[in-house]
C-alpha positions as a Markdown table, in Angstrom:
| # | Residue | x | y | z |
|---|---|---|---|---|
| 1 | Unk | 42.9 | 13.6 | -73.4 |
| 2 | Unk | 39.8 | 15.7 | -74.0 |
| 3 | Unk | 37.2 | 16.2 | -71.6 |
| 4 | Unk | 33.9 | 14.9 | -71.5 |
| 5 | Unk | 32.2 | 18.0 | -73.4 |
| 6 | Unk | 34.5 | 17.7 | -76.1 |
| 7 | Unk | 34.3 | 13.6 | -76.5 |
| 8 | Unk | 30.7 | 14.4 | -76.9 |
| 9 | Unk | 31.0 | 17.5 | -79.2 |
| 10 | Unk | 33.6 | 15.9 | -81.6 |
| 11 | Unk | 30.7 | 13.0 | -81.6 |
| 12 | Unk | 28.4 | 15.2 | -82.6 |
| 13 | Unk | 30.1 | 16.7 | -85.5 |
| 14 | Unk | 30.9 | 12.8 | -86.6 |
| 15 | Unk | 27.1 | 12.6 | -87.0 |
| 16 | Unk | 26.8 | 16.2 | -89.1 |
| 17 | Unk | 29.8 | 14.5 | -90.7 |
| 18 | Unk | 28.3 | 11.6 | -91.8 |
| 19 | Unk | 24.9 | 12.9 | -92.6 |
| 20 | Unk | 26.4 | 15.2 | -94.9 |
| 21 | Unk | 28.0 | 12.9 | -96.9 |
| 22 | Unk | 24.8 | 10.4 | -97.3 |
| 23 | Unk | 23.4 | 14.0 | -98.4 |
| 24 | Unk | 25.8 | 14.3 | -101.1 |
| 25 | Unk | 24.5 | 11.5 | -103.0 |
| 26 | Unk | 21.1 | 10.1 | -104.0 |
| 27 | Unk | 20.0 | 6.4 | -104.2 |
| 28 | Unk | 20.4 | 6.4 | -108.1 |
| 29 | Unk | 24.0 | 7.3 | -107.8 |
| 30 | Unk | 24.5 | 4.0 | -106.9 |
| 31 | Unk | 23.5 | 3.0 | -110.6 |
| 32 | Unk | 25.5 | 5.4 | -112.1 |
| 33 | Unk | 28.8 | 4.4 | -110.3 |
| 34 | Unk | 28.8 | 1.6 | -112.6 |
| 35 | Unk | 29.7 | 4.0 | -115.2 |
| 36 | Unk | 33.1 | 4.0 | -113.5 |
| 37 | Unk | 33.6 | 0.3 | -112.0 |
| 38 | Unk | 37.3 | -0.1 | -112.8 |
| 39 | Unk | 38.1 | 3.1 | -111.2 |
| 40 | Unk | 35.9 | 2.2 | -107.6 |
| 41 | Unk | 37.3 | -1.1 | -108.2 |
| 42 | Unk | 40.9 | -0.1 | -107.8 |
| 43 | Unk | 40.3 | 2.5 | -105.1 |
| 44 | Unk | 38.2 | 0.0 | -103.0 |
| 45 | Unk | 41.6 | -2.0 | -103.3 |
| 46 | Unk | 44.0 | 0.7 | -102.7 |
| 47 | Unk | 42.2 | 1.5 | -99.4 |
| 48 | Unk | 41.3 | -2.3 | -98.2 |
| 49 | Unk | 44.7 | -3.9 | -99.1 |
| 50 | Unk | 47.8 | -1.1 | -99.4 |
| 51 | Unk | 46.5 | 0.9 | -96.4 |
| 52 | Unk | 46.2 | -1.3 | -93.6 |
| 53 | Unk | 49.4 | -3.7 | -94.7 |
| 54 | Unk | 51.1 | 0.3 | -95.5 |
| 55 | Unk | 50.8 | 1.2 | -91.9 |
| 56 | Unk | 51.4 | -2.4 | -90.2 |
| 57 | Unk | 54.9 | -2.8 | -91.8 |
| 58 | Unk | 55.7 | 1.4 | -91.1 |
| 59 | Unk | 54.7 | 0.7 | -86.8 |
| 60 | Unk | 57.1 | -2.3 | -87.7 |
| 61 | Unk | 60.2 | -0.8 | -89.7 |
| 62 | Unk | 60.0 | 2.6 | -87.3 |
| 63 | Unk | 60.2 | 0.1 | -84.2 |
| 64 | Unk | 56.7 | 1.8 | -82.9 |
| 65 | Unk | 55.1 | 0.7 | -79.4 |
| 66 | Unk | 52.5 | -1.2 | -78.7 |
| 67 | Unk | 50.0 | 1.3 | -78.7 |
| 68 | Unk | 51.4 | 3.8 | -81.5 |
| 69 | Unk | 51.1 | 0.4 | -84.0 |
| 70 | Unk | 47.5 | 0.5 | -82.6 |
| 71 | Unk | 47.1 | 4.0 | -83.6 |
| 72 | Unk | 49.1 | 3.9 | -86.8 |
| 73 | Unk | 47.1 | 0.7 | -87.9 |
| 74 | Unk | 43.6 | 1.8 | -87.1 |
| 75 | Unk | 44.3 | 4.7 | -89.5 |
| 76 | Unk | 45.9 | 2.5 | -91.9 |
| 77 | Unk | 41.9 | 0.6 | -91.8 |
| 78 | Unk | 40.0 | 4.0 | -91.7 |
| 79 | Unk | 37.9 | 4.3 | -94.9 |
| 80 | Unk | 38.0 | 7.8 | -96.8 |
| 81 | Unk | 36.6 | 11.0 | -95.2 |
| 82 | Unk | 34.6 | 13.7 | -96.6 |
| 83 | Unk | 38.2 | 15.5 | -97.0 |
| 84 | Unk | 39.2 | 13.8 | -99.8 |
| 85 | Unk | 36.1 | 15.2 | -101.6 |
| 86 | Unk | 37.5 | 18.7 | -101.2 |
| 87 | Unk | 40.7 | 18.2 | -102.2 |
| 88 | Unk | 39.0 | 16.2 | -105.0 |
| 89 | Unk | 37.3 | 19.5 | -106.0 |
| 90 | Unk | 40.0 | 21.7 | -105.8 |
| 91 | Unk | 42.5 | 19.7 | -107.1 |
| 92 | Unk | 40.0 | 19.2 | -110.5 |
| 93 | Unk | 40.4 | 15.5 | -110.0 |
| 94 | Unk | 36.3 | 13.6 | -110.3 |
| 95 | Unk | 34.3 | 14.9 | -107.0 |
| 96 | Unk | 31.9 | 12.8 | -108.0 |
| 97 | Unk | 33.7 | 9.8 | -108.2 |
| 98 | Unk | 35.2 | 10.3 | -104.9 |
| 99 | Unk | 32.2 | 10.9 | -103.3 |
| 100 | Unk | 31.2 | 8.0 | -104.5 |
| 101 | Unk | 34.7 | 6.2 | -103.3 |
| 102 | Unk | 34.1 | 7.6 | -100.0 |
| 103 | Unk | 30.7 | 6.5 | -99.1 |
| 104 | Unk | 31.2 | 3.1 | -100.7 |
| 105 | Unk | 34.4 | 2.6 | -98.5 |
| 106 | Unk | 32.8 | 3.6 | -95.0 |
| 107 | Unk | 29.7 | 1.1 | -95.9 |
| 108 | Unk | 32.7 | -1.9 | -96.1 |
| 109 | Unk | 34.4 | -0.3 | -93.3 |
| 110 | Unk | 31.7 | -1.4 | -90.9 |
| 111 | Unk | 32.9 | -5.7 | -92.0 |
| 112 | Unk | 36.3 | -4.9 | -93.1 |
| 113 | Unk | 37.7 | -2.4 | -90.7 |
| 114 | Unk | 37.0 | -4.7 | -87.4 |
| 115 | Unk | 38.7 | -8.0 | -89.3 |
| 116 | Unk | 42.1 | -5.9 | -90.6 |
| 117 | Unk | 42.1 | -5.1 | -86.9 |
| 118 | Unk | 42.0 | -8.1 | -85.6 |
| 119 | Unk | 44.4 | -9.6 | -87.6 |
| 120 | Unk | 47.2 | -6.9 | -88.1 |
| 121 | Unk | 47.4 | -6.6 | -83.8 |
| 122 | Unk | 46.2 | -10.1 | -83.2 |
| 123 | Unk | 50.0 | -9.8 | -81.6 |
| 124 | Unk | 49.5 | -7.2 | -79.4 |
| 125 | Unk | 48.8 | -6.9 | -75.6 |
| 126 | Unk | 44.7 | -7.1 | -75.4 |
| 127 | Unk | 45.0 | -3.9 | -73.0 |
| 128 | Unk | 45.2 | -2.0 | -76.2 |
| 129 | Unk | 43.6 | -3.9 | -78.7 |
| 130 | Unk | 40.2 | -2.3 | -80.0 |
| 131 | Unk | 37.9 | -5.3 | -79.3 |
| 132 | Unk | 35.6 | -5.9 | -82.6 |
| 133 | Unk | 32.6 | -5.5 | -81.5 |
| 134 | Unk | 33.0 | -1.7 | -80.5 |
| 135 | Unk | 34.2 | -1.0 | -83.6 |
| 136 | Unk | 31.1 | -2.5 | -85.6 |
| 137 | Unk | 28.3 | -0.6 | -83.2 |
| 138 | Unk | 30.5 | 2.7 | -83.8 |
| 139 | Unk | 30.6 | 2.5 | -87.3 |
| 140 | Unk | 26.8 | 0.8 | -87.6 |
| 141 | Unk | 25.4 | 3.4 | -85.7 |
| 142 | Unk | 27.6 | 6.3 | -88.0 |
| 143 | Unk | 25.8 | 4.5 | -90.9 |
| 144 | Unk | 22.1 | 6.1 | -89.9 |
| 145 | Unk | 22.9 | 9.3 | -90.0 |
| 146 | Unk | 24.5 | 8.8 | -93.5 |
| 147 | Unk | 20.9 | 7.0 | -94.7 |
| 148 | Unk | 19.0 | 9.7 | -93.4 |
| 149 | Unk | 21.6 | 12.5 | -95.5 |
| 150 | Unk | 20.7 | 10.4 | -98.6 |
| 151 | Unk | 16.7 | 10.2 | -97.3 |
| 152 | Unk | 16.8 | 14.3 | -97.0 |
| 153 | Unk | 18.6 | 14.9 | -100.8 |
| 154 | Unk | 15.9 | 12.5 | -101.7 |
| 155 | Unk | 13.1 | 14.6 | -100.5 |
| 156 | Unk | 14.9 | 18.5 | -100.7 |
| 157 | Unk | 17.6 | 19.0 | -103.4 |
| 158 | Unk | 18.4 | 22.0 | -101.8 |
| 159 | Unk | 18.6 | 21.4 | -98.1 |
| 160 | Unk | 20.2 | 18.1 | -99.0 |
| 161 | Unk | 23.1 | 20.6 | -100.8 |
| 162 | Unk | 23.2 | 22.9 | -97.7 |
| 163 | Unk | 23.8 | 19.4 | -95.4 |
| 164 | Unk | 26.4 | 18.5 | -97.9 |
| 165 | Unk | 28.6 | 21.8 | -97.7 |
| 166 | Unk | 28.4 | 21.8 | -94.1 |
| 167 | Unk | 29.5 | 18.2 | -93.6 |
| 168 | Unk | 32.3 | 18.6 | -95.8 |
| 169 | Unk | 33.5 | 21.8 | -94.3 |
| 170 | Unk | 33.0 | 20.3 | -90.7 |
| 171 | Unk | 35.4 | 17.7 | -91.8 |
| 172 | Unk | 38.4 | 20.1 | -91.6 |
| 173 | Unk | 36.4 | 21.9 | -89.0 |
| 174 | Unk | 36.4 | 18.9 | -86.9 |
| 175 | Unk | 40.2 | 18.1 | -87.3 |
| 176 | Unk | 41.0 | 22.1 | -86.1 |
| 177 | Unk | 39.4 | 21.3 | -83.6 |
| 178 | Unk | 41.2 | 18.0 | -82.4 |
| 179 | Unk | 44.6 | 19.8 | -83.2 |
| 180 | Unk | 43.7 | 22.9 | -81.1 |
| 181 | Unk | 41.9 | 21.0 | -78.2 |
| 182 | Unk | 45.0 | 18.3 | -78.1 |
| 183 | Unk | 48.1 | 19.9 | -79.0 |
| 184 | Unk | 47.9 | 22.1 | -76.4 |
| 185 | Unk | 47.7 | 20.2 | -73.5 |
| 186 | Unk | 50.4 | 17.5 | -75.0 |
| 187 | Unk | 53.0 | 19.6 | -76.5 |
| 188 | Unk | 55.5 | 17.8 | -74.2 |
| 189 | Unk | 54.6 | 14.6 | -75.5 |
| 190 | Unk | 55.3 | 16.1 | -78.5 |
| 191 | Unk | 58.6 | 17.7 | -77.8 |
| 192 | Unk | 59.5 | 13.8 | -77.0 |
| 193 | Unk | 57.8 | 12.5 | -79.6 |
| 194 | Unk | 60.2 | 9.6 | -81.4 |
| 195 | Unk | 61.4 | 10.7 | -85.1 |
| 196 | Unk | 59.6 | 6.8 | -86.1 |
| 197 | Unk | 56.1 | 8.3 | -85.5 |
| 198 | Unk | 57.1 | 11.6 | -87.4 |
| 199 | Unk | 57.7 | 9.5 | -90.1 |
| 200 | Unk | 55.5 | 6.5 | -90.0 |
| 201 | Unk | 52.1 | 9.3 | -89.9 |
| 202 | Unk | 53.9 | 11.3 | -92.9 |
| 203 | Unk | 54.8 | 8.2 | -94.9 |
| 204 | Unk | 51.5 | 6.7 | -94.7 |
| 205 | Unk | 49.9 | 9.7 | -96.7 |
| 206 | Unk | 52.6 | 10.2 | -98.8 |
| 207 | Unk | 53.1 | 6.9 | -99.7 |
| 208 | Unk | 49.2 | 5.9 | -100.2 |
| 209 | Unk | 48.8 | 9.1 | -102.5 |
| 210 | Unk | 51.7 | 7.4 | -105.0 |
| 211 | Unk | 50.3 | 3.9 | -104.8 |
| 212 | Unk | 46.7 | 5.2 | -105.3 |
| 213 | Unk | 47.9 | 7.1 | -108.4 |
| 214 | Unk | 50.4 | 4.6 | -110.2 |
| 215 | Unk | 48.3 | 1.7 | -109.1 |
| 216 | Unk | 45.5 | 2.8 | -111.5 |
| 217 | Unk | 47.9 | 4.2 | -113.9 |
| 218 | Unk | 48.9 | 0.2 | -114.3 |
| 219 | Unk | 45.5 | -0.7 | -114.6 |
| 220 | Unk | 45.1 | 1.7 | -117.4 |
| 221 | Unk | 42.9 | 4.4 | -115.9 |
| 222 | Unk | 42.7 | 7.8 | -117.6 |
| 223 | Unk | 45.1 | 11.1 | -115.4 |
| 224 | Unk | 42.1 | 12.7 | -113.9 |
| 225 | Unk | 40.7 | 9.3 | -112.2 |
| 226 | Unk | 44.0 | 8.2 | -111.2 |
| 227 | Unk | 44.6 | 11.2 | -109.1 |
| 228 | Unk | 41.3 | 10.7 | -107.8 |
| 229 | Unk | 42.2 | 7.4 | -106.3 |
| 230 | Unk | 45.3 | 8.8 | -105.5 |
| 231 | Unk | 43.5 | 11.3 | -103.0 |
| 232 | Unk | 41.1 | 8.4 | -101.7 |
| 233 | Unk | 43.8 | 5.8 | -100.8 |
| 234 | Unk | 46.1 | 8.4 | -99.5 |
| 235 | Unk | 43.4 | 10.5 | -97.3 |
| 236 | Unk | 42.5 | 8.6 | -94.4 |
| 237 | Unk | 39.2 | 9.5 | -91.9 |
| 238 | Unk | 41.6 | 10.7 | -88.9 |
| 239 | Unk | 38.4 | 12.0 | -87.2 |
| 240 | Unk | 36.6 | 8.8 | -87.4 |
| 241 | Unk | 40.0 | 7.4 | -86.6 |
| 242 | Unk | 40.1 | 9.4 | -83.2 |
| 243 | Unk | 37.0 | 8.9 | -82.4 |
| 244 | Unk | 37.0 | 5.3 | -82.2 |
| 245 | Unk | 40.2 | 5.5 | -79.5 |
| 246 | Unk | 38.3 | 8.1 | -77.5 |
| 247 | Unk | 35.2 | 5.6 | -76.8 |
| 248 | Unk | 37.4 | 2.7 | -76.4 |
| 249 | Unk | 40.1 | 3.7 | -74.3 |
| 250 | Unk | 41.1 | 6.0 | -71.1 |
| 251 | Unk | 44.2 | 7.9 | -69.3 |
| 252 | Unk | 47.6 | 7.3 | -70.5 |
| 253 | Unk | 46.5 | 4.5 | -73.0 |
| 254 | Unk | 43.8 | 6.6 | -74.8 |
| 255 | Unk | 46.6 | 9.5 | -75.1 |
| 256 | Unk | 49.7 | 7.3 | -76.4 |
| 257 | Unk | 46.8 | 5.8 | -79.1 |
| 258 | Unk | 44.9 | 8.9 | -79.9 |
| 259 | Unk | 48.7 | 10.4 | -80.6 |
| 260 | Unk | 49.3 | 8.6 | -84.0 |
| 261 | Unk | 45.2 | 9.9 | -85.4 |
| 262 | Unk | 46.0 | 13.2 | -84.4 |
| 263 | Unk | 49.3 | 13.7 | -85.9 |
| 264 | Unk | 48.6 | 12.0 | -89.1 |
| 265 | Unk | 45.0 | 14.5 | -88.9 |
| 266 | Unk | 47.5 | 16.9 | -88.9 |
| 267 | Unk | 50.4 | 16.1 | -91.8 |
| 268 | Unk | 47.6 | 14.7 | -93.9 |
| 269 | Unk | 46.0 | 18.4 | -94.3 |
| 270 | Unk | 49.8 | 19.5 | -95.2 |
| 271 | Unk | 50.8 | 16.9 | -97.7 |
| 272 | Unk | 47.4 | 17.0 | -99.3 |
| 273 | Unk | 47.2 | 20.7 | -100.1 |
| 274 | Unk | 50.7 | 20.2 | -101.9 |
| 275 | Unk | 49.7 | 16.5 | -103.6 |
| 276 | Unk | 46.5 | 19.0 | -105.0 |
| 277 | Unk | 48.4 | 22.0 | -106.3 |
| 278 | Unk | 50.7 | 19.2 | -108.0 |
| 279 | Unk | 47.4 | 17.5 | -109.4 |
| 280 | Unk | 45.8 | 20.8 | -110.2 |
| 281 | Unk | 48.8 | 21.8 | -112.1 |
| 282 | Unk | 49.0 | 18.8 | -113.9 |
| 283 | Unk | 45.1 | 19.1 | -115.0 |
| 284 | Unk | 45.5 | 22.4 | -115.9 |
| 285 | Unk | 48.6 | 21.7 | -118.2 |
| 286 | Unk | 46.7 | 18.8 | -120.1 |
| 287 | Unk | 43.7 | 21.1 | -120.2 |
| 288 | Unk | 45.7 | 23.6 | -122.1 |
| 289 | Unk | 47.7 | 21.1 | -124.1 |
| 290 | Unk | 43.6 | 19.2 | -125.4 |
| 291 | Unk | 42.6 | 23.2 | -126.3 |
| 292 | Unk | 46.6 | 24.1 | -128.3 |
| 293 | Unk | 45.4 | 20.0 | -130.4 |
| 294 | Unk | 42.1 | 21.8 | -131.1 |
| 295 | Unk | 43.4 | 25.4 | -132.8 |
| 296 | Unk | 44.2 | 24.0 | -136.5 |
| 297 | Unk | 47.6 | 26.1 | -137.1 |
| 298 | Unk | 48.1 | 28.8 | -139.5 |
| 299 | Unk | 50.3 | 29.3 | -142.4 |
C-alpha cells in the first residue's frame, strides 16, 4: 500500500500528466485527425474491443482470483498513456497520430471504461468490484486538467511545449515511482506471486502490440501507422490504472488489486523498449530501401 503522502503525490502527477497531454494538442487538431480516420478508427477499436475481452479471458485461462481479474481487467479498459507517445517518437512510428490516439481514447474512457467494467466483473464479489460511478468522477475530473493543457498551447506555443515534455516524461516518472515506492515493501508478495499473473500482465502487452499491428495491416494501413496502433492498443495507462484502485479500495484488497497495475507498469516499459527497437529497425530499413529506389543505377 502507499501511504497517504504518496496517494496524494502520485495524484498530483496524474494532473501534470494529464494537462500535459491536452497541452500537446490544439483545438484544430481535432480537424486534422480526419486526415487519418481509418487509422484512429482501428486503434479506437483495438483499445475498446481486443483490450478489455484480451485481459478478461487471460484472468480466466491463468485461473486468476477475484481481485487479480479486477486488476488485470481494469488495465485491460485503461485508455492509452502519454507513454505510448514516447515510444511513438523513438520508435519513428506517427507521434502525432498517437497523440491524437491517446487523447481521443481517454475522452471515451470516461463512458466506455465504467460499462466494460461493469460487464466483464458483473460476476464478481461486489467487495471488489469498482462501482461506476467512482470511476466516471475520477476520470471526469482528469478531463479538466487535460482542457486547460489544450487552453494554455492555445494561448503560449511555447509554455504549452514545456507542459508537454514534462507530462510525457512524468509519465515514466510516475511509474518509477509506483515500482520503487511498492516493490519494496511487497517483495514477498512477489516472491509468491502465481506464474498466471507473470504471464497474464506480460501477455496482455505483448499480445495487444501484435493485434494493434496486424489488425490494421488487414485493414490496409500503411507500416508506419500500423506500428503506431500497435503501440496504442498494446500500451495501457498503468498509472491511471493504479490510481483508480488506490481511491477505491483499502488494506489487503487495495494491495492484491493494485498488484496486477503495477506489474504490468512494470513489463510494459520492458516489452515496449524491445517492440520499439524492432519498429525502429524496421523504419529505418524501409527508409533505406525508398532512398537505394531513388539512386537511378550506373552502367
Amino acid at each position: 500500500m502507499l501511504n497517504p503522502v504518496e496517494e496524494t503525490l502520485l495524484g498530483l502527477m496524474m494532473v501534470v500528466i494529464m494537462l500535459g497531454m491536452g497541452a500537446s494538442l490544439t483545438f484544430k487538431d481535432f480537424r486534422l485527425a480526419m486526415r487519418h480516420p481509418q487509422a484512429i478508427g482501428v486503434g479506437f477499436a483495438s483499445q475498446y474491443l481486443c483490450m478489455p475481452l484480451l485481459a478478461f479471458f487471460l484472468a480466466r485461462f491463468f485461473g486468476l482470483t477475484p481481485e487479480q481479474t479486477v486488476g488485470l481487467v481494469l488495465m485491460g479498459c485503461m485508455p492509452g498513456g502519454t507513454t505510448s507517445n514516447i515510444f511513438a517518437y523513438f520508435s519513428k512510428s506517427l507521434l502525432g497520430l498517437s497523440i491524437l490516439m491517446t487523447v481521443c481514447s481517454t475522452l471515451a474512457a470516461v463512458v466506455l471504461v465504467p460499462v466494460w467494467m461493469e460487464v466483464l466483473t458483473s460476476g464478481i464479489d461486489e467487495a471488489f468490484r469498482i462501482p461506476p460511478g467512482e470511476i466516471i468522477s475520477l476520470l471526469f475530473v482528469l478531463l479538466i486538467p487535460t482542457l486547460v493543457g489544450m487552453w494554455l498551447r492555445r494561448r503560449n506555443a511555447n509554455l504549452g511545449a514545456v507542459i508537454e515534455l514534462l507530462g510525457s516524461l512524468l509519465g515514466l516518472i510516475v511509474i518509477v515511482f509506483l515500482l520503487a515506492t511498492w516493490i519494496p515493501r511487497n517483495w514477498e508478495l512477489l516472491l509468491t506471486t502465481g506464474f498466471g499473473v507473470y504471464a497474464s500482465v506480460i501477455l496482455l502487452g505483448l499480445t495487444g502490440f501484435a493485434f494493434g499491428y496486424l489488425f490494421a495491416r488487414s485493414l490496409r494501413l500503411n507500416p508506419q501507422k500500423a506500428r503506431t496502433v500497435s503501440l496504442e492498443t498494446g500500451i495501457q495507462n498503468g498509472p491511471l490504472g493504479a490510481l483508480i484502485v488506490i481511491i477505491v479500495f483499502a488494506g489487503d484488497t487495495q494491495q492484491q488489486i493494485l498488484l496486477m497495475p503495477v506489474m504490468y507498469s512494470l513489463f510494459i516499459v520492458v516489452n515496449s523498449t524491445f517492440v520499439t527497437l524492432l519498429f525502429r529497425f524496421w523504419t529505418n530499413r524501409e527508409e533505406l530501401a525508398r532512398d537505394r529506389a531513388k539512386v537511378e543505377p550506373t552502367r
